[in-house]
N, C-alpha and C positions, 0 to 999 in steps of 0.2 A: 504493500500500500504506500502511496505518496503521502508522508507526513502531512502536506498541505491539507489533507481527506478527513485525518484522525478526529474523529467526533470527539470533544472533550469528556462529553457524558459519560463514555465509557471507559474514564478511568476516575469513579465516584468510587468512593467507598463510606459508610457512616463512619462518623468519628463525632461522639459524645463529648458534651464539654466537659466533663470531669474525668477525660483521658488528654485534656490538654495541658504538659508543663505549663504550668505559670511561674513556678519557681524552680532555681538549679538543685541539684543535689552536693552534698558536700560528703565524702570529697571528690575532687572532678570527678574521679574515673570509677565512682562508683555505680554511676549508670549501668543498666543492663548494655548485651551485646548480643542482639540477632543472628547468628553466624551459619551461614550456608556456604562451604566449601568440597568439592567434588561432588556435587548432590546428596550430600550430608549436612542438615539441620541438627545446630547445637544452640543451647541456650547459654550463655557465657556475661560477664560481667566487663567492664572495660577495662578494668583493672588485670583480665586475663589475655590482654593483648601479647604482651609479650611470648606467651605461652603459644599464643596463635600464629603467629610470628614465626618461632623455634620452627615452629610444621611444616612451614613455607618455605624456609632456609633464606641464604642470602636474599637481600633484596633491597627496593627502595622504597624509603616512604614518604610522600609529597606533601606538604603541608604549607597551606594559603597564612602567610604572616601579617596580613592587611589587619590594621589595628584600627576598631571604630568610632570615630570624633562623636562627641555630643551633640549632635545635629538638631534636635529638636528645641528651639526658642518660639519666647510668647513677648510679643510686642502692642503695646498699646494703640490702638487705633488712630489715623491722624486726628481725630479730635479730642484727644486723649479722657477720654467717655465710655463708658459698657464692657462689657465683657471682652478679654485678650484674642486677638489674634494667632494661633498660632503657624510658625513659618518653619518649615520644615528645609533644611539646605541638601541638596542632592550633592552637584558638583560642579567646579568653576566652569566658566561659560566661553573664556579664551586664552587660557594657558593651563598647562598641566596640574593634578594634583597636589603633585610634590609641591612644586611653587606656589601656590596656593596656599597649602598651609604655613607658609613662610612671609606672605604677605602682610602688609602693613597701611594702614588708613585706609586701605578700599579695595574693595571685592567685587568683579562681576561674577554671578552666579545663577544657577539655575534652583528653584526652590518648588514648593508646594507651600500651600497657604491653606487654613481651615478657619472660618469661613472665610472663604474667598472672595466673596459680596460685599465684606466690609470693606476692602481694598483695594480701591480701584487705583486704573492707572495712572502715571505719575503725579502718585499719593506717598505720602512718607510717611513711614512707623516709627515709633522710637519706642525705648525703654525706659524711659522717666530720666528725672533729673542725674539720679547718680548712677548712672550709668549713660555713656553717650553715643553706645550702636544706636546709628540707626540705618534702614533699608527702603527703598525706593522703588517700586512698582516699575518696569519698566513697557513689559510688551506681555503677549499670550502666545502662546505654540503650543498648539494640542491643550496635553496636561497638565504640563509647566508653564511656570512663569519664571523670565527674564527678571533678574531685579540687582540692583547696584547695593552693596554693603556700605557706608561710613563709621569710620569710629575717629575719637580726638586721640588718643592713648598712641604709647610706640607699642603696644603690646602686637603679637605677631596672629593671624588667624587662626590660630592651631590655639593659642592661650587665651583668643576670644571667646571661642567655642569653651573650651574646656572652664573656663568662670563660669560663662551664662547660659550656658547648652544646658541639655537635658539627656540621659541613655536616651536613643530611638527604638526602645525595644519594640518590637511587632506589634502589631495591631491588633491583632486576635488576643493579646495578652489583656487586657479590659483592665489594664492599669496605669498608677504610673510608675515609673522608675524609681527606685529608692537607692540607698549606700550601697546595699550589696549587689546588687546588679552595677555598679562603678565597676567593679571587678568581677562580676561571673558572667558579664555581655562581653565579654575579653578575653580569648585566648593567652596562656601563658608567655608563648611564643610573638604576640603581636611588636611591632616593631614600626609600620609603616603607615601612619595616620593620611587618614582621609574616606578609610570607609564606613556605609551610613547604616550597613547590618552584618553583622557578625558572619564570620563562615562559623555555623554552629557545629560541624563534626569536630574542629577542633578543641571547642571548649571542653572535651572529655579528655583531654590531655592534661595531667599533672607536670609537675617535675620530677616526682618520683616516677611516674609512667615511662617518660620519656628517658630516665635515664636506665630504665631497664630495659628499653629496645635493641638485646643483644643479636648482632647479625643483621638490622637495620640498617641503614645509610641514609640520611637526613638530607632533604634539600626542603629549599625556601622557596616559594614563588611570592608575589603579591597579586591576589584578583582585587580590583577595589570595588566590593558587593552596594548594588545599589539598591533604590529603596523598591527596583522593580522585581526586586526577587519575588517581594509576594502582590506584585499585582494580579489580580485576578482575572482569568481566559472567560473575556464576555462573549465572544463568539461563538457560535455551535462549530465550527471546525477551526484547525488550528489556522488555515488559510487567513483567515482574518486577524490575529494576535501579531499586532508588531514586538518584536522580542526587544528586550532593552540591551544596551549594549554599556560593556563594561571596560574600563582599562586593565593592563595589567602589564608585569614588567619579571621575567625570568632570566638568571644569571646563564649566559653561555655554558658555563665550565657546566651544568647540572644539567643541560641540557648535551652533553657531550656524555656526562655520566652516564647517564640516563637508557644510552643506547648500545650497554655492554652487554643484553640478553638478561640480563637477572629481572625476574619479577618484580613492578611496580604498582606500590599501593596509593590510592590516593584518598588523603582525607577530607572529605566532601565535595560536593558538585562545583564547586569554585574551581575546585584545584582540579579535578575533572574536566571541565569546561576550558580550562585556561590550556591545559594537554592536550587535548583534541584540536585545541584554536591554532594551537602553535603546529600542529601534523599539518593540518591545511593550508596555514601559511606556504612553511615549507614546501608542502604539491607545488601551489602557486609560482613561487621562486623555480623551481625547479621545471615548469610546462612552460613558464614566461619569458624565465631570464631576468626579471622586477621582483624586490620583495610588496609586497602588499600586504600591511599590518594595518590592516581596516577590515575584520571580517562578515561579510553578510550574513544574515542568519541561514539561508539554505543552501551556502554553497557545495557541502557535503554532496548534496541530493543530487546534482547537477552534474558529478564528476561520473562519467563515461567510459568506466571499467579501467585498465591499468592503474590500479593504484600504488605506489611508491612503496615502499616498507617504511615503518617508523624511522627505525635508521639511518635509511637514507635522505628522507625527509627534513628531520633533526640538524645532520652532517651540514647538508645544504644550507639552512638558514645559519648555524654557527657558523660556516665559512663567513657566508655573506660578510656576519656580522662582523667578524674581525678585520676581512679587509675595510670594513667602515670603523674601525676601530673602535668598535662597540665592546662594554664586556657587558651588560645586559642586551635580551632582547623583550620590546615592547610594544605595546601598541591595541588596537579598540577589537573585541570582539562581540558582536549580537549573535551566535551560534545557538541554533535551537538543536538540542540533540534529544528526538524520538524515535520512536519506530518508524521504520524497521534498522535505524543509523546500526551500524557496526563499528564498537570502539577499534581502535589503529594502535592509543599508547599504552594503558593501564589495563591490569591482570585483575585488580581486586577495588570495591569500591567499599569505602568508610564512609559512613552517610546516616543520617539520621531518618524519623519517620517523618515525611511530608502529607501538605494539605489535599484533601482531595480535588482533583480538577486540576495540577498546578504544572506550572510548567518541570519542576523538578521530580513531582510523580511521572512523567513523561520521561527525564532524565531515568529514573530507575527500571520506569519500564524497558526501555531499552537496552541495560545493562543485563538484566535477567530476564527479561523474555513474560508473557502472560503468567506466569507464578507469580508476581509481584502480589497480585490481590491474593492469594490463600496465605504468601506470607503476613502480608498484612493481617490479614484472619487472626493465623496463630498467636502474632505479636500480641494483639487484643484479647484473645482466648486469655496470654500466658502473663495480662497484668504491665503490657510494658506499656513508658509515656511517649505521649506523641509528639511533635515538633518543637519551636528550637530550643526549649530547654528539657528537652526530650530523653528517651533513650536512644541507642544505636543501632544499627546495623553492620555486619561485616560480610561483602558479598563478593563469590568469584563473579567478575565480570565475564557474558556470553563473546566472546570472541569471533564464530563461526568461522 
């Protein structure tokens, strides 16, 4: 079937609300672990990764380090009157992330606003006297809104956010964000500010965990997850669902690793998505002679049999990169990966339990195949929690 075809309906499942994490478990890795390996279901804990791991043998484990900024602020209405605005900040509007949160006095960016009626355009919010953000309406596109940041301070936007932000925890969470979500909406690992949700497989990572991943091999990527992970597929087929498109930036030397034959794990659809993006790239370099790090969401679907091996795929863009004297490689992808996609990079997916209808249950279905729903089944039969402060999954990926 042409993904474009995929009825969304038909990957519902019920999911009760008092099967949805609202709150983490402490400690990280005591979350359950779903584990399907050779066609062998076990019930496991996250803490027994390593264990799972030993079974596996050498191998690699991929893990999205994108750390996520306080992106949720509430600004007073320009007549400074009635209930808060609040403005949600996705990501800058004309230079990079990085640079962005490095910024100073003013920010073009792309935001969401609730209610959005309060605010029309080139109207200004501010946040009262003692404090002197404020933001400016600029234009409308789709979902988003255009809007210009000011602040008086030398503070940097990384340290604006982080004063007056808010966690952006999910929306399904029917809360707000308190002290301990500061740190359990956070991987241990996180390092790279600017994303506006969490890669949640990650958060089931300790430091104790991680330092007992013996026969492991550790790399970093950064996906920077946006706040369209959990928009919702209003479409009756996927044909209609513009997929959102994310940056993201991986070190050469691990992507050189990467293609020594050992088994590769990845921990969540982040770091899944950002593997895949990077095989396709590569095709692309490699059928053109151009790199092109701008990925369409269906380009997969499109490619006309001979397809590359990872390997060589990987080889090709690392070259590239170093004659351009890159030692990362990066760049935007919108990839929708469903049925019937066939993974290229990773052996095993790390993944939590997703929403039904969503574009990441589409991700898993494709990783395993229509089993997905009777796992889901079990999972609920055997008590586990569902999304992002959820339990896990640990799945060999369908390769065919």
């Amino acid at each position: 079937m042409d993904p474009k075809h995929i009825a969304i309906a038909d990957y519902h499942y019920d999911l009760p609300k008092d099967r949805i994490a609202t709150k983490a478990l402490e400690p990280r890795h005591a979350a359950k672990m779903f584990t399907r390996i050779q066609g062998k279901t076990q019930h496991f804990h996250v803490a027994d990764l390593p264990e799972v791991i030993r079974g596996i043998g050498p191998c690699h484990v991929v893990l999205n380090e994108a750390k996520v900024v306080k992106a949720r602020m509430f600004f007073l209405p320009p007549s400074g009157m009635g209930s808060k605005v609040e403005v949600f900040y996705l990501e800058p509007a004309d230079q990079s992330i990085e640079s962005a949160m490095q910024a100073t006095k003013q920010l073009k960016a792309w935001v969401k606003a609730k209610p959005a009626k309060k605010w029309k355009t080139d109207s200004t919010l501010h946040m009262g006297d003692q404090n002197q953000l404020k933001v400016k309406r600029l234009a409308t596109v789709d979902d988003r809104i255009l809007a210009n940041f000011t602040w008086d301070s030398a503070l940097s936007w990384a340290e604006i956010l982080a004063d007056i932000g808010a966690v952006p925890l999910p929306p399904y969470f029917n809360r707000p964000a308190d002290e301990v979500d500061d740190d359990r909406y956070q991987t241990v690992f996180a390092s790279v500010e600017g994303s506006v949700a969490a890669p949640t497989a990650g958060l089931h990572f300790s430091e104790e965990l991680m330092g007992n991943l013996i026969g492991a091999r550790l790399h970093r990527l950064t996906l920077h997850v946006g706040a369209g992970t959990f928009m919702p597929v209003s479409s009756e087929t996927m044909e209609g669902h513009p997929m959102h498109a994310e940056t993201f930036v991986m070190p050469v030397e691990s992507l050189l690793a990467l293609t020594d034959g050992q088994p590769i794990i990845a921990v969540g659809t982040t770091a899944a998505r950002t593997l895949e993006s990077i095989y396709w790239m590569g095709v692309d370099l490699m059928q053109t002679g151009q790199a092109s790090l701008d990925l369409e969401q269906w380009r997969p679907y499109q490619q006309a049999g001979n397809e590359p091996s990872m390997k060589d795929s990987f080889q090709a863009l690392a070259q590239w990169a170093k004659k351009q004297q890159l030692s990362h490689v990066s760049g935007r992808t919108a990839l929708i990966i469903a049925p019937p996609y066939r993974f290229k990079t990773l052996n095993y997916l790390m993944t939590n339990f997703h929403q039904p209808q969503s574009t990441l249950l589409l991700l898993v279905a494709a990783a395993i195949g229509p089993q997905w729903a009777s796992f889901y089944q079990e999972a609920m039969q055997h008590g586990y929690r569902f999304l992002s402060y959820g339990d896990s999954q640990f799945l060999e990926v369908n390769r065919r």
